[in-house]
C-alpha angles and dihedrals in degrees: 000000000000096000117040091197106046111181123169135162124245135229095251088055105264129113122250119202130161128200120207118251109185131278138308124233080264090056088245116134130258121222136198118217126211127178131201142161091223116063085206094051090055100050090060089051091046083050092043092053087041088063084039092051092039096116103036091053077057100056091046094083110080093170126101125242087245087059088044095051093052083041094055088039099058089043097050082049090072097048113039138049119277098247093058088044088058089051093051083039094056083033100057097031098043099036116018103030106056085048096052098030093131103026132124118225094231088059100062111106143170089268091044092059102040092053086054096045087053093044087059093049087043104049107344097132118115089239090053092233104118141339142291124261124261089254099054104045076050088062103050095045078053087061099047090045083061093053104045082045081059098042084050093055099034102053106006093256132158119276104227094178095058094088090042124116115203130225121279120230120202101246102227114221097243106215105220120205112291126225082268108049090042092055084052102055095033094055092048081048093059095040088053105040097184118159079248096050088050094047088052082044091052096051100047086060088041113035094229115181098236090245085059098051095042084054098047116107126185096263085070094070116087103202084173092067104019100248142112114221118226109209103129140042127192122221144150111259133181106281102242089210102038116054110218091020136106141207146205107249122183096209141163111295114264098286141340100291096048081080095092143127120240125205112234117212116247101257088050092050080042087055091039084054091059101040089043109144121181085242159315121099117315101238091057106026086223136089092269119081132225120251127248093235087044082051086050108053090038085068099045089058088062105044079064101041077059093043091236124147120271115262146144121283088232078072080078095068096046100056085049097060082041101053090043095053084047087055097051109258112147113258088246096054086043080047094055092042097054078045090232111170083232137001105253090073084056093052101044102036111028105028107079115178114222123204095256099052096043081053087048084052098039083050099064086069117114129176114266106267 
């Protein structure tokens, strides 16, 4: 069954839903059928019978979580990118399945799922010496949402995650490079003009993810309209054919609206113009590309030739929102460039107000005439 709540209008005007009761000794399933004139009549009384049916949609699902979890695996295969299949595959085999080995899915409760959420915070770790953080235990309760919503679609169950909070993480304030420190790095950049340091250059005027930067070649430069093309990103991902190893993969960017074209400003075409080759990525100038970890720690050796604190090279990104916002670009063009799927992750993740600009702000008060 592909939609738990089915509702139609019949040809003598009413509306027709039907609600699922269990199965039948064939394993079909059995269906309740309500009629109304009103579509929004019907769907209190569907609600109604859903509370009524509650426990015996409960008792439908014979399967255990363990078959649900390879269910939900094989179906999400078909559907997202390798590399987050690998991550639901770790996550279910490492974390959900030895817990729930030998449950039934109709076991599974409110209670059931927070103990095991706190036994992850508590002692979750592989080595069995301390827990696991609020974000990962997030992650894996976002994996077993997905699959009760599909056992509640699927075969009309129960959804026991629907009632479940999940855990709060203290956001950090990430401090972003300051005017200092960027006049700093940009002016060794210059001095050392390696295909590494361009490619840290680059991103600092274009916000690039590191995946993104280590994937980019030279035919995705447009010199003739002044803009680099993301439609790529590099990482290491789980070798199919070798178990335990892992391999580099050039794949789609992280979603949809990652595929996006990004202005340069004049002096880095300028630069681009200069360092121009006829092909191969652009931090290696051949037809290999460079590593996200190499890229990494590339940056980090820089960071200390400047004297600047160590930080991430993700930093990167998020002076880069910051900077545009400060200069006056509106939050949903700073949004597209960054390539976020809405505004709001750009706003709360990526903006971050310094003093001087919230006093600039403050500044533009004057008393009511």
């Amino acid at each position: 069954m592909r939609n738990a709540m089915n509702i139609y209008k019949r040809k003598d005007g009413r509306f027709e839903g039907r609600i699922p009761l269990g199965y039948d000794d064939k394993g079909r399933i059995k269906y309740k059928y309500l009629y109304s004139k009103s579509l929004s009549e019907l769907k209190e009384k569907m609600l109604c019978a859903y509370a009524d049916t509650g426990s015996s949609a409960q008792n439908a699902c014979n399967k255990t979580f363990k078959e649900l979890c390879c269910e939900w695996l094989a179906s999400a295969k078909l559907r997202v990118k390798h590399s987050s299949y690998c991550c639901y595959e770790k996550l279910i085999n490492k974390h959900i399945i030895p817990y729930f080995e030998n449950i039934g899915y109709s076991e599974l409760t409110t209670p059931v799922i927070n103990s095991f959420a706190e036994h992850k915070m508590k002692c979750g770790k592989s080595n069995g010496f301390g827990g696991l953080s609020a974000k990962s235990v997030h992650d894996i309760l976002v994996v077993m949402r997905s699959m009760a919503k599909y056992a509640e679609q699927e075969y009309g169950c129960r959804n026991p995650m629907r009632n479940i909070s999940m855990p709060k993480s203290e956001s950090k304030e990430t401090a972003v490079f300051n005017k200092d420190e960027r006049g700093r790095l940009q002016g060794y950049l210059l001095n050392n003009l390696t295909d590494s340091n361009f490619g840290i250059l680059l991103t600092m005027y274009s916000g690039l993810r590191i995946g993104e930067l280590c994937a980019l070649t030279w035919t995705d430069i447009d010199f003739e309209n002044g803009v680099v093309h993301i439609t790529k990103a590099l990482q290491r991902v789980p070798d199919k054919s070798c178990k335990g190893k892992t391999t580099i993969a050039i794949t789609s960017p992280k979603s949809k609206s990652s595929v996006r074209d990004i202005p340069l400003p004049s002096f880095m075409l300028d630069i681009l113009n200069r360092k121009k080759r006829s092909g191969g990525y652009i931090l290696s100038g051949s037809g290999k590309p460079v590593e996200v970890r190499t890229m990494q720690n590339r940056f980090k050796a820089v960071l200390k030739e400047c004297g600047i604190r160590s930080a991430n090279f993700h930093l990167l990104r998020h002076t880069y929102a910051t900077v545009c916002i400060e200069s006056g670009f509106d939050a949903k063009t700073v949004s597209e460039l960054l390539g976020h799927s809405n505004v709001n992750i750009t706003l709360n993740r990526y903006v971050h107000s310094s003093m001087d600009m919230k006093k600039k702000c403050v500044a533009r008060l004057n008393l009511v005439a």
